[in-house]
TORGU-900179 format. One record per residue (C-alpha): residue in three letters; residue number from 1; x, y, z. Coordinates in nm, 4 decimals. Example, Ala and Ser with C-alpha at 12.3 -4.5 7.8 and 13.67 -1.06 7.14 Angstrom:
BEGIN
+--------+-----+----------+----------+----------+
| residu | num |       xx |       yy |       zz |
+--------+-----+----------+----------+----------+
|    ALA |   1 |   1.2300 |  -0.4500 |   0.7800 |
|    SER |   2 |   1.3670 |  -0.1060 |   0.7140 |
+--------+-----+----------+----------+----------+
//
This chain:
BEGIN
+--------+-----+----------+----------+----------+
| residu | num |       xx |       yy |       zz |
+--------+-----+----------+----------+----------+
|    UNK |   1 |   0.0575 |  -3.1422 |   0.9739 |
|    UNK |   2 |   0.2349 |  -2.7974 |   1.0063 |
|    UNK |   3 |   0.1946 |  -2.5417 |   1.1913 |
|    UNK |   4 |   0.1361 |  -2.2947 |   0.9477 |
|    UNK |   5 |  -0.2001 |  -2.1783 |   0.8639 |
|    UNK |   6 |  -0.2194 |  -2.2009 |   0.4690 |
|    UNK |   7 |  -0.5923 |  -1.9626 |   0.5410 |
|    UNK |   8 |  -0.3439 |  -1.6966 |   0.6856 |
|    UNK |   9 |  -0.0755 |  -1.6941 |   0.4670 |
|    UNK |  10 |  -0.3272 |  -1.6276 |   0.1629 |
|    UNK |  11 |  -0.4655 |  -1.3614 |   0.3357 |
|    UNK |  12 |  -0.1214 |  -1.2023 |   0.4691 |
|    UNK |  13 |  -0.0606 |  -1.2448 |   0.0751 |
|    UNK |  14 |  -0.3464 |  -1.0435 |  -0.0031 |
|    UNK |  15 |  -0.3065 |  -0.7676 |   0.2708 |
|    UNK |  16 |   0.0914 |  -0.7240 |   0.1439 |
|    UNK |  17 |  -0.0187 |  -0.7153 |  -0.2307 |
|    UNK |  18 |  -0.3105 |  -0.4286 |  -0.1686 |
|    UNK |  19 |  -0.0676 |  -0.1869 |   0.0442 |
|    UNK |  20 |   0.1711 |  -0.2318 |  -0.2222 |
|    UNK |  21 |  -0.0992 |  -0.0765 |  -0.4606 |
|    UNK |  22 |  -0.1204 |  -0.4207 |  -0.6481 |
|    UNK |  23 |  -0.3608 |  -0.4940 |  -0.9377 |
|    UNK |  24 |  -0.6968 |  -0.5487 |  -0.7910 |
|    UNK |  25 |  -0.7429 |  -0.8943 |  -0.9518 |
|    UNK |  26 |  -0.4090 |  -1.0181 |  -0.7931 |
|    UNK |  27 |  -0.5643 |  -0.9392 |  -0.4306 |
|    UNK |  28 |  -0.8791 |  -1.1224 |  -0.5184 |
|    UNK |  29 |  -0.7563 |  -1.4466 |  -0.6360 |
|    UNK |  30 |  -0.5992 |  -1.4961 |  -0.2740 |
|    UNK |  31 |  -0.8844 |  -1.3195 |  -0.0495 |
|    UNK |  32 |  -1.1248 |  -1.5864 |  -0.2593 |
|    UNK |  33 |  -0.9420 |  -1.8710 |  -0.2138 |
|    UNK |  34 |  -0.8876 |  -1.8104 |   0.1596 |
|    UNK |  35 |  -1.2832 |  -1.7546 |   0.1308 |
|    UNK |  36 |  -1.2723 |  -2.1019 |  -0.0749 |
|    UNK |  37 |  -1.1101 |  -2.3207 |   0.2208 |
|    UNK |  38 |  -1.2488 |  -2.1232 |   0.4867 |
|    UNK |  39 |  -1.5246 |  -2.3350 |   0.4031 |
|    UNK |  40 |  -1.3620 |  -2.6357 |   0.4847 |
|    UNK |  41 |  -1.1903 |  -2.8651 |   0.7241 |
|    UNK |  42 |  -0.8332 |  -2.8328 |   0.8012 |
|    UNK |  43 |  -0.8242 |  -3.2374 |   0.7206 |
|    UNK |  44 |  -1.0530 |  -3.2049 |   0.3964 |
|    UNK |  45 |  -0.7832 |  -2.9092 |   0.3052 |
|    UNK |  46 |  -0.4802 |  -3.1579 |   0.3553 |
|    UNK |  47 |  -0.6441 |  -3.3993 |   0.2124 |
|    UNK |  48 |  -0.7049 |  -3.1859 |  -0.1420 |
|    UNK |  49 |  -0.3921 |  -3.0724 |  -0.1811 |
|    UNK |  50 |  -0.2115 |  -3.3698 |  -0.0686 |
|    UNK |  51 |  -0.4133 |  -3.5534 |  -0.4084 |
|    UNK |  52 |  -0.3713 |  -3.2315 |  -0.6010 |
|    UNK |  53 |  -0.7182 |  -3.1216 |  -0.5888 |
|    UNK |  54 |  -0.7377 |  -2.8101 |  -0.4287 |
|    UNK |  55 |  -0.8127 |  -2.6216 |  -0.7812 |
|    UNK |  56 |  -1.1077 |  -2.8176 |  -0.8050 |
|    UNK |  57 |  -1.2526 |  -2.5270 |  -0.5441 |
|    UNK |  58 |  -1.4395 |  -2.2077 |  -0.6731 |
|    UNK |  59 |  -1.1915 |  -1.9534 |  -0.6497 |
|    UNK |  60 |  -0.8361 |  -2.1616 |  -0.6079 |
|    UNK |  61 |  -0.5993 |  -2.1386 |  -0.9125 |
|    UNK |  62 |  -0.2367 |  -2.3060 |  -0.9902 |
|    UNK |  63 |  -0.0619 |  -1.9973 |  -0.7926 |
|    UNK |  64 |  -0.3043 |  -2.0139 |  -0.4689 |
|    UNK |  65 |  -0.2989 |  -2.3982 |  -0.4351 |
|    UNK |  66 |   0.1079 |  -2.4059 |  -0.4702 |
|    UNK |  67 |   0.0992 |  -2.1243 |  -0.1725 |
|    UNK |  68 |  -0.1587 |  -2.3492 |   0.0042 |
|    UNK |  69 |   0.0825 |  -2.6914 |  -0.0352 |
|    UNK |  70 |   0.3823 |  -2.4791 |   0.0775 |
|    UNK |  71 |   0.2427 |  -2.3819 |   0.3741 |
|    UNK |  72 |   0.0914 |  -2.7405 |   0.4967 |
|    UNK |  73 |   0.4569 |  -2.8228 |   0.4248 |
|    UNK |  74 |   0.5666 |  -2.5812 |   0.6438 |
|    UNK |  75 |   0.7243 |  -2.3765 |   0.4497 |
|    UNK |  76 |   0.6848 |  -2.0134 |   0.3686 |
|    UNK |  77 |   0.5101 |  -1.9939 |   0.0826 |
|    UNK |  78 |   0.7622 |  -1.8682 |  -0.2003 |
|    UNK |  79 |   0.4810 |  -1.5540 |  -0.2983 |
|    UNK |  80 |   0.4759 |  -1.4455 |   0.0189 |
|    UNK |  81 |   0.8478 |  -1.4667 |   0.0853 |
|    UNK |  82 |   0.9028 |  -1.2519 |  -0.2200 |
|    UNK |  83 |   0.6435 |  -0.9853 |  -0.0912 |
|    UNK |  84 |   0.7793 |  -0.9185 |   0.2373 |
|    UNK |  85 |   1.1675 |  -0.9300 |   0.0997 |
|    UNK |  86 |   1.0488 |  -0.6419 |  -0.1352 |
|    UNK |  87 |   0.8392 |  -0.4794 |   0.1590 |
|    UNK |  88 |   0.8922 |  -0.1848 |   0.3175 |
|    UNK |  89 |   0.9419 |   0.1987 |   0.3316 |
|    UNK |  90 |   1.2247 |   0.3626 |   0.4622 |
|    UNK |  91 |   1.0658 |   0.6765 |   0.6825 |
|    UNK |  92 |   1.2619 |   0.9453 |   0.8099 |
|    UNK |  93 |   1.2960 |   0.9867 |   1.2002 |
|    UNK |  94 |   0.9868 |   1.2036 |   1.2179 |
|    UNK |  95 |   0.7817 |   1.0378 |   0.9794 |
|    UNK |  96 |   0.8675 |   0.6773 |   1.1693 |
|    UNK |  97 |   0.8023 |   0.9126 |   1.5214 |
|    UNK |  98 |   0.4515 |   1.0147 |   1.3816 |
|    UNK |  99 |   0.3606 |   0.7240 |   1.2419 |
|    UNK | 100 |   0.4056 |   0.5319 |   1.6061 |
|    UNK | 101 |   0.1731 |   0.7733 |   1.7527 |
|    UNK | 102 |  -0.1227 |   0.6958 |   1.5528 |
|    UNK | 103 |  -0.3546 |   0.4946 |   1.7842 |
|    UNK | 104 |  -0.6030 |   0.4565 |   1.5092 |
|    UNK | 105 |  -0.7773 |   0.5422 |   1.1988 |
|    UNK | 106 |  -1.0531 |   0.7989 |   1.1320 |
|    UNK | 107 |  -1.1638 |   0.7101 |   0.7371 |
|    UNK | 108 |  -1.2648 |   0.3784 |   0.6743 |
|    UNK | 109 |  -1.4719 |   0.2049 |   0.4468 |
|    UNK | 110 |  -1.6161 |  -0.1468 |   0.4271 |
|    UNK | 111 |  -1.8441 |  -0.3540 |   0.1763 |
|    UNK | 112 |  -2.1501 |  -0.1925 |   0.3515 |
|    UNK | 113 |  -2.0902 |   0.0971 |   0.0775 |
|    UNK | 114 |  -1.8260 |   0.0782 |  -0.1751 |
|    UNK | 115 |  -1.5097 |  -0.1087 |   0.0119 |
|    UNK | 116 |  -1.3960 |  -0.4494 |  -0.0716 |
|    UNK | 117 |  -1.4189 |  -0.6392 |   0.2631 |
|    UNK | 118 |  -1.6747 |  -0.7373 |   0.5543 |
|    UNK | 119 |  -1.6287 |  -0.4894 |   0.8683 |
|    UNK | 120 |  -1.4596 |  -0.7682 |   1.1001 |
|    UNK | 121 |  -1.1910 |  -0.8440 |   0.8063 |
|    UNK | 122 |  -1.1198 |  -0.4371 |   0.8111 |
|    UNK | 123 |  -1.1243 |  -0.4746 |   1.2445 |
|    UNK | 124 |  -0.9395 |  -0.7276 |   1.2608 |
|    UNK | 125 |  -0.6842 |  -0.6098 |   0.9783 |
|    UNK | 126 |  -0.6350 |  -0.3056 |   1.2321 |
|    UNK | 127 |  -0.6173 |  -0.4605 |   1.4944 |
|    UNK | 128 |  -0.2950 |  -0.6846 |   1.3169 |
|    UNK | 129 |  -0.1462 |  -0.3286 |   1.2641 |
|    UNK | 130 |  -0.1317 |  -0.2216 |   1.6191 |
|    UNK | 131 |  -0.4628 |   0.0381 |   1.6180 |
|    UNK | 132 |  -0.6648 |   0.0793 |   1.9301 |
|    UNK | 133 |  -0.9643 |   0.1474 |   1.7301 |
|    UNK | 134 |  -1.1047 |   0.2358 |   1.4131 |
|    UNK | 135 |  -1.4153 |   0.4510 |   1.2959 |
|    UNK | 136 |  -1.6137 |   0.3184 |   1.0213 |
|    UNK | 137 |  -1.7037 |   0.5937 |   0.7768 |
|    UNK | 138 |  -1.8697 |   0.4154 |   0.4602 |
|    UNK | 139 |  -2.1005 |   0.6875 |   0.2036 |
|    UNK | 140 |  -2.3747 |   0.8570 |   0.3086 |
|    UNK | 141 |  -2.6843 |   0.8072 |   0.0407 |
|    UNK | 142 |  -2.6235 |   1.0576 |  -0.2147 |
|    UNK | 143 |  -2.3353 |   0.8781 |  -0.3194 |
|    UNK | 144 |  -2.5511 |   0.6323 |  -0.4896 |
|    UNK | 145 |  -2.2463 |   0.4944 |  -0.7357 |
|    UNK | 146 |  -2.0599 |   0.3951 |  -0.3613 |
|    UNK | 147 |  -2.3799 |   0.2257 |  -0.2410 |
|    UNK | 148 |  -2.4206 |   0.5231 |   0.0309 |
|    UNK | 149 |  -2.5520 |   0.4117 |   0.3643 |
|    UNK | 150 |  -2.9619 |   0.5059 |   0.3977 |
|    UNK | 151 |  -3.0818 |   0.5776 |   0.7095 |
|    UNK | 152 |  -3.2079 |   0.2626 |   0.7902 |
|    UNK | 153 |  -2.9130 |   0.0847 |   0.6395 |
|    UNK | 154 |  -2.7100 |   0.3167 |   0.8993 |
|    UNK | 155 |  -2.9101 |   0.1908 |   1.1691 |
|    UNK | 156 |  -2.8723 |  -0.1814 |   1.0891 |
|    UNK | 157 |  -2.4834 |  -0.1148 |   1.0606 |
|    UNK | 158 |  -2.4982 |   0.0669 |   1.4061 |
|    UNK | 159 |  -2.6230 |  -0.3000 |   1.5396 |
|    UNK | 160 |  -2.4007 |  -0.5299 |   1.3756 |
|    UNK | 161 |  -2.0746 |  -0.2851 |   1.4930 |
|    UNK | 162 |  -2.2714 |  -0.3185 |   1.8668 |
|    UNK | 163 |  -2.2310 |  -0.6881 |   1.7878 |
|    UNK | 164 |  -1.8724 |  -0.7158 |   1.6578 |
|    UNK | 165 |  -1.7193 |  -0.4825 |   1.9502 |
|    UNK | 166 |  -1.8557 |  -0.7769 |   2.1967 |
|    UNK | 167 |  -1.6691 |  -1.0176 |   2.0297 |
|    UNK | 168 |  -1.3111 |  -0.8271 |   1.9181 |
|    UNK | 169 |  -1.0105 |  -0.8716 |   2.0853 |
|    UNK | 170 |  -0.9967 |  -0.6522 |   2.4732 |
|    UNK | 171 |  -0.8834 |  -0.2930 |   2.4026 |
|    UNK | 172 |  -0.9545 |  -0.2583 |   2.0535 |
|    UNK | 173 |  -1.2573 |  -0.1260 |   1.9514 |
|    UNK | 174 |  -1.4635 |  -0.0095 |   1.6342 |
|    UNK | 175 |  -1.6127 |   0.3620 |   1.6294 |
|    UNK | 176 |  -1.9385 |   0.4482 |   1.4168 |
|    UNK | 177 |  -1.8954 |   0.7396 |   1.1826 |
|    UNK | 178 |  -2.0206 |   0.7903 |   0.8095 |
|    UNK | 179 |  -1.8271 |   0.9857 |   0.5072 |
|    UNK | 180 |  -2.1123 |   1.2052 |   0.4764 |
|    UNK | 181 |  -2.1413 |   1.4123 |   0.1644 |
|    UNK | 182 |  -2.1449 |   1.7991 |   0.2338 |
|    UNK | 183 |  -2.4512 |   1.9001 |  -0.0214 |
|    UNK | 184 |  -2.4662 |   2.1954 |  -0.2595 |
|    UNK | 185 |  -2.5707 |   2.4191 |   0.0102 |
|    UNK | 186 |  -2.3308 |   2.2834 |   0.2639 |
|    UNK | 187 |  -2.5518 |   2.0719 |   0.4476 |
|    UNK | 188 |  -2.5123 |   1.7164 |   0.5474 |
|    UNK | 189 |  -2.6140 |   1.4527 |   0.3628 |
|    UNK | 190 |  -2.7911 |   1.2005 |   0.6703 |
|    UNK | 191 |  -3.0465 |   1.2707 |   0.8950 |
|    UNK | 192 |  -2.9718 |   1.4640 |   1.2173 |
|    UNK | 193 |  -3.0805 |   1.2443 |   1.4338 |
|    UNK | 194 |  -2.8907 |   0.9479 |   1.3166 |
|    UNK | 195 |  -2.5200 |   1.2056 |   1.2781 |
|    UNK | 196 |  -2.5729 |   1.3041 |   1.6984 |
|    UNK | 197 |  -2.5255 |   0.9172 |   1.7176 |
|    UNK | 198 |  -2.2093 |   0.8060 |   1.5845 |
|    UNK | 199 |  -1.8405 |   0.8776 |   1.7571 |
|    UNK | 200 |  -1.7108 |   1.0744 |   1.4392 |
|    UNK | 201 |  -1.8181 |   1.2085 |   1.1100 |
|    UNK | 202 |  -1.6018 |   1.3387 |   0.8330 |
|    UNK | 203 |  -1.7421 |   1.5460 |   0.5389 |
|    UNK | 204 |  -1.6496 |   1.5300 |   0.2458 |
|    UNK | 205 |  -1.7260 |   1.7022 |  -0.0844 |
|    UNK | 206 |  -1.8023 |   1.4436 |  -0.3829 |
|    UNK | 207 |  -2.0161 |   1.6174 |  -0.6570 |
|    UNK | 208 |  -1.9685 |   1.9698 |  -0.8158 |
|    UNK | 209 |  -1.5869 |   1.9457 |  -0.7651 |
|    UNK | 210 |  -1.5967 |   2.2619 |  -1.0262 |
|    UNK | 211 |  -1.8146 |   2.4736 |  -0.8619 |
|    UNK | 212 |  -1.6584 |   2.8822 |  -0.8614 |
|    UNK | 213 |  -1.4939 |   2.9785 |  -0.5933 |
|    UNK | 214 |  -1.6921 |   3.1553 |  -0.3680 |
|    UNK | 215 |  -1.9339 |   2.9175 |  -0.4333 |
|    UNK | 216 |  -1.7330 |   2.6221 |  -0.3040 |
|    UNK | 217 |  -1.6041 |   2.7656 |  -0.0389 |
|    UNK | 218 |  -1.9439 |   2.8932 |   0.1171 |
|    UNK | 219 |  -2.0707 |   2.5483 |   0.0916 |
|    UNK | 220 |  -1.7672 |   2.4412 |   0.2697 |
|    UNK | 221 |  -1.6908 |   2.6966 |   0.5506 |
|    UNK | 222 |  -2.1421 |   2.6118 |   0.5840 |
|    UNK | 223 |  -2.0395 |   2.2368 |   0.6571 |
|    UNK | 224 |  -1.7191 |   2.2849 |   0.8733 |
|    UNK | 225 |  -1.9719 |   2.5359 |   1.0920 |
|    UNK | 226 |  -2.2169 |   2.2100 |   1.1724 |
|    UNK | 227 |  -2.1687 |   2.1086 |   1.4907 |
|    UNK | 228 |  -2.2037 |   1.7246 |   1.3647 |
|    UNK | 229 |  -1.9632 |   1.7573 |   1.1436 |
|    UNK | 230 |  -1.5585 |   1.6697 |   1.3187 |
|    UNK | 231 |  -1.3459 |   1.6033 |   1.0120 |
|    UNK | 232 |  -1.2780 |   1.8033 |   0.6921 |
|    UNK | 233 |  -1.2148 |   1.4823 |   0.4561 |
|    UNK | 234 |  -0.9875 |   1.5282 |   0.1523 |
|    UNK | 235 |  -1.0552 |   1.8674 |   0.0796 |
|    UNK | 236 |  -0.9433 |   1.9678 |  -0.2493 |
|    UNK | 237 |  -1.1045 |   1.6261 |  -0.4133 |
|    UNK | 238 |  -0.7677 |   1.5971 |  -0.6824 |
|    UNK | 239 |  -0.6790 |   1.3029 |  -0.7805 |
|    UNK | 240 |  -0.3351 |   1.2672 |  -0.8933 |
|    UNK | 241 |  -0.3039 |   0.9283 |  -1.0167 |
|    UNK | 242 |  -0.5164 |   0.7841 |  -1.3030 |
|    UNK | 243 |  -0.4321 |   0.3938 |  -1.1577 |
|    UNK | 244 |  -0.6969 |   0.2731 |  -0.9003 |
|    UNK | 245 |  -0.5633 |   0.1499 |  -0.5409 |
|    UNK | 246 |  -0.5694 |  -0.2041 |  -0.4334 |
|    UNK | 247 |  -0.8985 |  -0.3891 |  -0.3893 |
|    UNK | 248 |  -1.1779 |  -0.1514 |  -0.4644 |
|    UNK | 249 |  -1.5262 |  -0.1124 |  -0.4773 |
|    UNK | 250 |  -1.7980 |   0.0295 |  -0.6904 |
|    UNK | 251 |  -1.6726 |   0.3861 |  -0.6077 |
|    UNK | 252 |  -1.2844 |   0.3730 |  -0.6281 |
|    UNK | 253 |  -1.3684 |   0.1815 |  -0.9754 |
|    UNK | 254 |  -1.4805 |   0.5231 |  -1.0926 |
|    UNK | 255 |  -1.1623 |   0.6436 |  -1.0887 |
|    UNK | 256 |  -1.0038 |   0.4516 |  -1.3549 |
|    UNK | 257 |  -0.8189 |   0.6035 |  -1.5860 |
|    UNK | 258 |  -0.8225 |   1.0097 |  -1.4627 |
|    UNK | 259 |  -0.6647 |   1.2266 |  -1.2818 |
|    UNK | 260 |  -0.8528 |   1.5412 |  -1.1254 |
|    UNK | 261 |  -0.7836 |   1.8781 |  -1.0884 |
|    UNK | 262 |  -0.8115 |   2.0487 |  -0.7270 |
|    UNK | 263 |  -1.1410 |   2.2390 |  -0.6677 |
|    UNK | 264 |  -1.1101 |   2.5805 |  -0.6069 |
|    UNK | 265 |  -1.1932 |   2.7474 |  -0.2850 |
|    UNK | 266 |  -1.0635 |   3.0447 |  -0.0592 |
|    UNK | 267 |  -0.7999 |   2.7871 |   0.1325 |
|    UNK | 268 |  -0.7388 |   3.0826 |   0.4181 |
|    UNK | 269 |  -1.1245 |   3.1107 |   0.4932 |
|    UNK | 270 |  -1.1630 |   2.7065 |   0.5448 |
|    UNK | 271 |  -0.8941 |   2.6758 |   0.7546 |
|    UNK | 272 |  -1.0189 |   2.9636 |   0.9536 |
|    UNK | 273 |  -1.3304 |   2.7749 |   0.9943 |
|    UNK | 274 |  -1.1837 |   2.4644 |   1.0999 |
|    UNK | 275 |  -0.9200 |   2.6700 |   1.3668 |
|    UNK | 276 |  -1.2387 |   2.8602 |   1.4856 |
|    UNK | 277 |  -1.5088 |   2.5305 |   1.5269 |
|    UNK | 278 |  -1.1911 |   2.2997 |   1.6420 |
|    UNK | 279 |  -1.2408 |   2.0793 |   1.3475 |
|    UNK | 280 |  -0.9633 |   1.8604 |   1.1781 |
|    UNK | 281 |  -0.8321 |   1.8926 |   0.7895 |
|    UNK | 282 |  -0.7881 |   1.5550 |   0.7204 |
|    UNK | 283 |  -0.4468 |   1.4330 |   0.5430 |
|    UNK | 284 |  -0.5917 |   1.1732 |   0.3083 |
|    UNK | 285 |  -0.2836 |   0.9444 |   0.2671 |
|    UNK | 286 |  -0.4306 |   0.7272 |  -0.0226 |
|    UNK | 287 |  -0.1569 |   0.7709 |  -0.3122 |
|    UNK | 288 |  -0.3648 |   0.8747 |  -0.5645 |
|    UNK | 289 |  -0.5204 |   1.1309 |  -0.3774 |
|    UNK | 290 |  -0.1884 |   1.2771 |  -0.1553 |
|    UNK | 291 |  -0.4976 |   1.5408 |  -0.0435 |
|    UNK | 292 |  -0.4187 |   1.8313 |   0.0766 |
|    UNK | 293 |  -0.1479 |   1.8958 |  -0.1330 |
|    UNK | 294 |   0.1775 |   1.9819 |   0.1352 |
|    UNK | 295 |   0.1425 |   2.3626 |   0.0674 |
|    UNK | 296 |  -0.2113 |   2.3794 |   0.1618 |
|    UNK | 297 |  -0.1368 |   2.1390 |   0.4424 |
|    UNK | 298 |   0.1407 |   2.4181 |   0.5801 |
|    UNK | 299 |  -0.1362 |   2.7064 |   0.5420 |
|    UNK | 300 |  -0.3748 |   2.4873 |   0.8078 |
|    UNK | 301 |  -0.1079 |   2.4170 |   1.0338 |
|    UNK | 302 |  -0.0406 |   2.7947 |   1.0029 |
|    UNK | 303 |  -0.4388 |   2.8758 |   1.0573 |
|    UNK | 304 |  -0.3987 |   2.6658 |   1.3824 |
|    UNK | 305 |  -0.5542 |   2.3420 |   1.2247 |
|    UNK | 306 |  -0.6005 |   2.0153 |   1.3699 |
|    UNK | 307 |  -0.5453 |   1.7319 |   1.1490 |
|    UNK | 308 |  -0.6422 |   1.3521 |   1.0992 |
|    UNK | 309 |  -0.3917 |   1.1368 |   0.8991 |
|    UNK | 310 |  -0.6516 |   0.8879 |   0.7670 |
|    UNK | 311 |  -0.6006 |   0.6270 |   0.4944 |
|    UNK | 312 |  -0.9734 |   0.6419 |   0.3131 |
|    UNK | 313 |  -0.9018 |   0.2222 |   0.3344 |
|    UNK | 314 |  -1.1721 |   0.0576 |   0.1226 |
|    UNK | 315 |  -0.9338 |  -0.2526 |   0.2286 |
|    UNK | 316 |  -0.7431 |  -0.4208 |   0.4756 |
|    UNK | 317 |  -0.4091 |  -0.4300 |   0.2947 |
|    UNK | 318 |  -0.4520 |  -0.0303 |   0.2446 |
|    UNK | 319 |  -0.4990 |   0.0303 |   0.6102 |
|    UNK | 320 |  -0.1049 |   0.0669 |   0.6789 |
|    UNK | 321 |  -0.1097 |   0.3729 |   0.3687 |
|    UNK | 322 |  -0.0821 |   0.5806 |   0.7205 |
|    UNK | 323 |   0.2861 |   0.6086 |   0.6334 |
|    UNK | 324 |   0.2438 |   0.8036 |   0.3126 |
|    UNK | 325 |   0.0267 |   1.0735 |   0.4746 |
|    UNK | 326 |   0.2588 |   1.0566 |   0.7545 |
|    UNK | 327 |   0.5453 |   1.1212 |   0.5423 |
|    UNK | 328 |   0.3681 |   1.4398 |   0.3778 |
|    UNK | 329 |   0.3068 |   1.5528 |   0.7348 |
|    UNK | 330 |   0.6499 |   1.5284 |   0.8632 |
|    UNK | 331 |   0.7599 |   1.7099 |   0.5710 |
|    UNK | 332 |   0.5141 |   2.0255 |   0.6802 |
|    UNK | 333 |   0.6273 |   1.9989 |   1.0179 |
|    UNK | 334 |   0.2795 |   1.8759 |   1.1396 |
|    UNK | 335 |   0.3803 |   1.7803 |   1.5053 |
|    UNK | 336 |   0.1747 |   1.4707 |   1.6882 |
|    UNK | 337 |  -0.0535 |   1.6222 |   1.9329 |
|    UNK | 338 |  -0.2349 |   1.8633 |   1.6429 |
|    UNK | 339 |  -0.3381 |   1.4900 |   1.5339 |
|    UNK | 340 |  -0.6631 |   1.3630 |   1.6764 |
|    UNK | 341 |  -0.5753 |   1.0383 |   1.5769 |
|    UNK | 342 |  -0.2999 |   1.0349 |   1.7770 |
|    UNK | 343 |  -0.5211 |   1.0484 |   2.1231 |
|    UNK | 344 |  -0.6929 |   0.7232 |   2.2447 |
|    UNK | 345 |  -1.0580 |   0.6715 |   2.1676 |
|    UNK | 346 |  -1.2063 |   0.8047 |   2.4509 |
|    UNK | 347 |  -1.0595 |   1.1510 |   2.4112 |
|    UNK | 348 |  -1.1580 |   1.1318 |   2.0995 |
|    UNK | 349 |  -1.5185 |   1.0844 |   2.1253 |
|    UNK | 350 |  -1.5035 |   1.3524 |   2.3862 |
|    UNK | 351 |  -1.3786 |   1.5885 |   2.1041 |
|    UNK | 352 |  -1.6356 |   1.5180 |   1.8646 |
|    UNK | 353 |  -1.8488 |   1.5115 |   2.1280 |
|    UNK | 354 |  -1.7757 |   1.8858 |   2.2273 |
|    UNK | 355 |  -1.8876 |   2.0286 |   1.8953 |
+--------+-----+----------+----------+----------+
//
């Protein structure tokens, strides 16, 4: 038997091939065969492939069951060789210097709503990356097409995130928070009640991206003045890249095929707002998003801005996409401490707390 752990390397597979912005149905075929002989034995997986019967299993094909035979060899599985030999980014010196001081990650999204994984997969992915913690923002319930979060749903997630903190690894931790949707009038889309509970919230603006001006940006500056509200999430909504991201759910699907023009709002008077309430402008490091764009991202750190670099994963693979918003940072002279994500959990809780 080897030491390799054939369940691991399919999923390492999987994690490599979504931050590289892979085809979504790559990433599937290994997350479901890891699923596939999770299921089973470590003998009755030997056993398969040693008879050549692992793609007898739902969800194993040619490519996953040679990975799986490599590693019982103990060998690194030729895929996954290739990946991380083509890996990588080269960061500058204050890109690489930012991106170490991220203890964790503020936007996050699992298969509650419209992500493509189970909450402990997304944990434990972060965990793998070196975070402290990570809040857990899946849709509020407008969003029907993401399968937004109802109140009760909320609740029940509140539990099970009780449930998987007791059991993940000392010194990491999951935060509740939602990706509520700021409403035509610039209210939140969740009840009160139920937004006073969780650690962070970051609202975002996901219908009537055309709305005038002043219109816009009254229902904005409205939202950023709610004291439950802590993070400004991708605030001009473009979308610069018609080719969907990774592993994706119901909600990322709609994006297929489209770019999206940046809605239109007085930039000076939300970044006022968010200087004045001590709120952070999130920079949304997904790649088709790259929201703000870097010259509104200089006119908040101008205003006297906070920010969050936050990678709006809806996967575990797309939770290390810090380095792209970390990159547009660097290049707008964002230093560390005006990132909230840079300070350990506890400080900030106490922020969101505060407001």
């Amino acid at each position: 038997m080897s030491d390799r752990d054939p369940i691991a390397d399919l999923r390492r597979i999987a994690f490599l091939l979504e931050r590289a912005n892979e085809a979504t149905y790559r990433v599937r075929a290994f997350r479901s065969a890891a699923a596939a002989l999770s299921a089973l034995s470590a003998a009755d997986v030997a056993e398969r492939a040693r008879d050549g019967r692992l793609t007898e299993l739902p969800g194993v094909g040619d490519v996953t069951a040679r990975c799986v035979t490599e590693s019982l060899e103990g060998t690194e599985p030729v895929y996954l060789r290739r990946l991380l030999a083509t890996e990588g980014l080269d960061l500058d010196a204050e890109a690489t210097a930012l991106r170490a001081a991220l203890r964790g990650d503020c936007h996050t999204h699992s298969d509650w709503s419209d992500g493509g994984s189970p909450i402990e997969e997304m944990a434990l992915a972060a965990v793998e990356l070196g975070h402290e913690y990570l809040v857990l923002t899946d849709h509020s319930p407008r969003l029907k097409v993401a399968r937004g979060l109802t109140a009760d749903r909320l609740r029940r997630q509140l539990d099970h995130v009780a449930r998987l903190n007791a059991e993940l690894p000392q010194g990491f931790r999951i935060l509740t928070g939602i990706e509520v949707d700021i409403l035509a009038d610039g209210s939140l889309d969740q009840d009160e009640e139920l937004l006073a509970r969780l650690d962070v919230v970051v609202g975002s603006v996901h219908s009537g991206l055309n709305d005038e001006r002043s219109k816009m940006t009254r229902r904005m500056v409205t939202a950023i003045a709610n004291p439950h509200l802590d993070i400004l999430g991708h605030c001009t909504g473009r979308m610069v890249s018609s080719r969907p991201a990774g592993v994706v759910g119901p909600g990322d699907r709609g994006h297929r095929g489209r770019t999206r023009k940046e809605s239109d709002f007085d930039a000076d008077a939300v970044f006022a707002a968010c200087a004045e309430h001590d709120k952070a402008v999130e920079i949304n490091s997904r790649p088709e998003r790259q929201d703000p764009p870097k010259r509104l991202i200089r006119r908040a750190l101008e205003a006297g801005c906070r920010f969050a670099i936050d990678t709006d994963a809806h996967a575990p693979g797309q939770l290390d996409w810090q380095r792209y918003g970390c990159e547009r940072a660097a290049r707008c002279g964002v230093p560390a401490e005006r990132v909230v994500n840079s300070w350990p959990a506890d400080r900030l809780t106490e922020w969101a707390l505060r407001h």
